[in-house]
N, C-alpha and C positions, 0 to 999 in steps of 0.2 A: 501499620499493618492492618490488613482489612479481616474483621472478625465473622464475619459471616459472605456468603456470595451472593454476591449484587449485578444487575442487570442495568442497563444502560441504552436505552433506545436509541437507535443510528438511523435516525431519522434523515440524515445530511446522505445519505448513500442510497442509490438506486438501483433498480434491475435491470440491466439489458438479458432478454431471452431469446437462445440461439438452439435453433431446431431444426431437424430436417436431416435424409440419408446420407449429406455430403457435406455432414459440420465437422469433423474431424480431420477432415481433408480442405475444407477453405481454413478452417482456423490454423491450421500448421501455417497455411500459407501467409496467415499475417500476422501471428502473435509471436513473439519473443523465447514463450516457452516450449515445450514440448510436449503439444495436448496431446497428440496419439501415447503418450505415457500415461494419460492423467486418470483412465479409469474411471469405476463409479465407488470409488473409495477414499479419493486424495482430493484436495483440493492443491489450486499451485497459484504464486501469479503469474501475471500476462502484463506484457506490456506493450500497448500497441503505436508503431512509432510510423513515422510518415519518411520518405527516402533520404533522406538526410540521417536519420538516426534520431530525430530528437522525438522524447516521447510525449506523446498525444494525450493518451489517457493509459492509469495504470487499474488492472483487473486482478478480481479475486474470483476464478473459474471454480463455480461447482456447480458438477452436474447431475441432473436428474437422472437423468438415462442414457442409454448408450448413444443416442440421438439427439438427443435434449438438453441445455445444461443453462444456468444463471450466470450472468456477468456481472459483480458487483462493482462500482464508484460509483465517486459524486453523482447525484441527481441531476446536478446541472452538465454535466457530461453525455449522458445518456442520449439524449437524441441526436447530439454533432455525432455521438462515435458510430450512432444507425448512418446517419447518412454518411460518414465517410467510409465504414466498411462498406456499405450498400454498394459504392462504386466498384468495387471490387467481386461482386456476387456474380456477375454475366450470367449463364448457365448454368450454374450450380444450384442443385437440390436445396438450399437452405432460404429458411426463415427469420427476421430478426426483428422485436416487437420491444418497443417500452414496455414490460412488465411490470413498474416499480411500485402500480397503486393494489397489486393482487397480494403483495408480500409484507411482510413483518422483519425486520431486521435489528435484532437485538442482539449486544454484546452482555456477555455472562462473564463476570470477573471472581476469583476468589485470591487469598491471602492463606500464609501458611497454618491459619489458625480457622480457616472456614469449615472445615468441616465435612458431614458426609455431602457430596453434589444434590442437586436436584433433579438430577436427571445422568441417565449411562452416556458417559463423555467419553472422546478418543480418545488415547494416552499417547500419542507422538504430535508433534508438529508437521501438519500437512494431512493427517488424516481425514477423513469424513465419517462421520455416524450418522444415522437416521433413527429418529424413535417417532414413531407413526406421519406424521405428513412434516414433521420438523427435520432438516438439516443441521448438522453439528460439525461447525468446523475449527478444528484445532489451531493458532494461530502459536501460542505458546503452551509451555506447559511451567515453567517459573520465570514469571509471574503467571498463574492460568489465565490462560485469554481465551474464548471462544466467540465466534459468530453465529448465533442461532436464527437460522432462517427460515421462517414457517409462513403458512396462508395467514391472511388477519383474522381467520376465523378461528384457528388454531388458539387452544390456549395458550396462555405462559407461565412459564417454569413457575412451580408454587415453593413457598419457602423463599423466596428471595427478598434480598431489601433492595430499594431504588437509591441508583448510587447517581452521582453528580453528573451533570453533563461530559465534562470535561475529563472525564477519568477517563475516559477508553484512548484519547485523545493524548494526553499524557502520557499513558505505557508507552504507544507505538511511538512515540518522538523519543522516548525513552530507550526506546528498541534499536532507532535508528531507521524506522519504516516510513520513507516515504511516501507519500502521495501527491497526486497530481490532481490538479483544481483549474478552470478556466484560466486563473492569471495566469496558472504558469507551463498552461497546457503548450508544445512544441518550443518550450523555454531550452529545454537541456537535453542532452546525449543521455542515451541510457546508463552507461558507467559512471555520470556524473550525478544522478541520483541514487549510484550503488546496486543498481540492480542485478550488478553479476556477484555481488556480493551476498544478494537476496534470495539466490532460487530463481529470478524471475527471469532468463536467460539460457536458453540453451547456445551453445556452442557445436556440439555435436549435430544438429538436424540440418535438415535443409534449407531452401532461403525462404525470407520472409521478406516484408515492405521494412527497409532499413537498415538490411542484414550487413551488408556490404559495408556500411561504414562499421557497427558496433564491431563487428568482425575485426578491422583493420586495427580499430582502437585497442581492442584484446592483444591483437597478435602483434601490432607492429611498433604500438607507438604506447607510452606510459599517460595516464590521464592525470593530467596537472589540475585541475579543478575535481572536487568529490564534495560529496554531502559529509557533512560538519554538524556536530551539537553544542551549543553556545548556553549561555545567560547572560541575560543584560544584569549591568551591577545596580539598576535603580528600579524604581516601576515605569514601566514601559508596555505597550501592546504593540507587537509586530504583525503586520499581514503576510500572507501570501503572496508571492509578486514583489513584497516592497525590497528595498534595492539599500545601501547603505556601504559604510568604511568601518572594517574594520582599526582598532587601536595602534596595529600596525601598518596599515595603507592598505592593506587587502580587501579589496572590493569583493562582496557577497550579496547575495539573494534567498529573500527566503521562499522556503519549499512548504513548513509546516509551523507552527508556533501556539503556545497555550500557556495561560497565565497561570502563575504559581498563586500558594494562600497567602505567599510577604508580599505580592504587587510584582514582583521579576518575572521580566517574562523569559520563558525555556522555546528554544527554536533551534530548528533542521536549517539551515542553510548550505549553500551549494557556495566555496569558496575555494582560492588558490590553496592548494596545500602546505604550511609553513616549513621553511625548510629547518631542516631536524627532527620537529618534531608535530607530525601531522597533524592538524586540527588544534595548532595551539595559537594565541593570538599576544601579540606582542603588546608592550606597554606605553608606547609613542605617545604624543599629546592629541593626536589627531584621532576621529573616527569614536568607534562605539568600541568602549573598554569592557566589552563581552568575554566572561571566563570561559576556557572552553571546559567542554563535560565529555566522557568516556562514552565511546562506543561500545556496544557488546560483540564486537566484531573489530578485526583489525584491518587497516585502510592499505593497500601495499604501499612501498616502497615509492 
């Protein structure tokens, strides 16, 4: 249990900055969510998939202004996802700039024994706050998770301890939160990393670049492969992209992965679903005898 709130640089995450009178209207047209809902209050994710449905890169929208707004993922993402929207801008009013060296990207974590904040925080998941040029973005509220996004000039939150790299990294595979990184950028369908699971899906708006498949998936057909929480039974480090057998013959991929303090490693994988009992991994002599671990969400049928 974390005794005090601690802060965690996310250094690994960049800005794409989207700007201009006709960003609410190209971004519907290519994001997963439902920006025209999104406000200068909410953050949401975004998922942006190419015609196939498979996703590209996955985003954390908050925006500055009614006009203006920040795209978070990976840094190493950031310039493919310029130039692959870029194609899609024709005549549209919009701007879109690697931002990523003007900003500050720090996760603020607390435990139920942290105590008072350091700063006035949202109290819902998805909310946004601002306290002078910092952004406050609610990710959880148990365990608290926040995204603090500020200028590099902006101070940081005082009263905090410096927590481990890996901690922020941990919740979210703990959470069941996906993310998407070059390996495994256009790897998977968007239900197959759970994102209708997530928020990061509209179903209700109009079409977007990839709609038509996600759509069919939703409506017509049951999706036999989903993201999955595992642990290897020995010490082991998994990458992103790496590929592997499950203990019962079930071929997986992983999405996300972070070493535990006994050497085991804890991982997101995208695998067939076992019948009975989803996300369990059978005990066969073959393959990686990975336990599975509890979603905080349940997987359908």
């Amino acid at each position: 249990m974390q005794a005090s709130w601690i802060t965690v640089p996310q250094n690994q995450l960049g800005v794409l900055r989207a700007s201009g009178p006709d960003l609410v209207r190209f971004l519907q047209g290519q994001l997963s969510s439902d920006v025209a809902a999104l406000g200068s209050a909410r953050t949401q994710l975004a998922g942006f998939h190419n015609p196939q449905g498979r996703v590209i890169a996955l985003l954390r929208l908050v925006p500055l202004a009614g006009d203006d707004l920040l795209a978070l993922l990976p840094r190493e993402l950031v310039a493919p996802l310029i130039t692959r929207l870029g194609k899609y801008v024709l005549r549209a009013k919009v701007k879109l700039a690697d931002d990523s060296a003007a900003w500050r990207i720090t996760a603020l974590l607390g435990g139920a024994a942290a105590g008072a904040a350091p700063l006035a925080l949202p109290a819902n998941p998805g909310e946004l706050a601002r306290s002078g040029e910092q952004l406050i973005a609610c990710v959880s509220v148990a365990p608290a998770r926040y995204l603090l996004v500020a200028p590099h000039a902006a101070p940081a939150p005082a009263g905090c301890a410096a927590g481990e790299p890996a901690a922020w990294q941990r919740l979210a595979i703990a959470a069941g939160e996906a993310q998407v990184y070059g390996a495994t950028s256009e790897e998977f369908v968007a239900q197959m990393l759970n994102l209708d699971l997530l928020g990061a899906i509209a179903f209700d708006k109009g079409c977007y670049t990839g709609q038509e498949v996600i759509a069919r998936a939703h409506y017509r057909g049951r999706i036999k492969r989903r993201l999955q929480r595992f642990v290897s039974p020995g010490s082991a480090m998994l990458e992103p992209g790496a590929v592997g057998t499950l203990a019962d013959g079930r071929s997986f991929k992983v999405v996300d992965a972070v070493a535990r303090a006994d050497g085991r490693c804890e991982f997101l994988a995208v695998a067939t679903l076992a019948a009975g009992a989803a996300g369990a991994a059978g005990s066969g002599p073959a393959g990686l005898a990975a336990e599975p671990l509890p979603l905080p969400y349940a997987l359908p049928d």
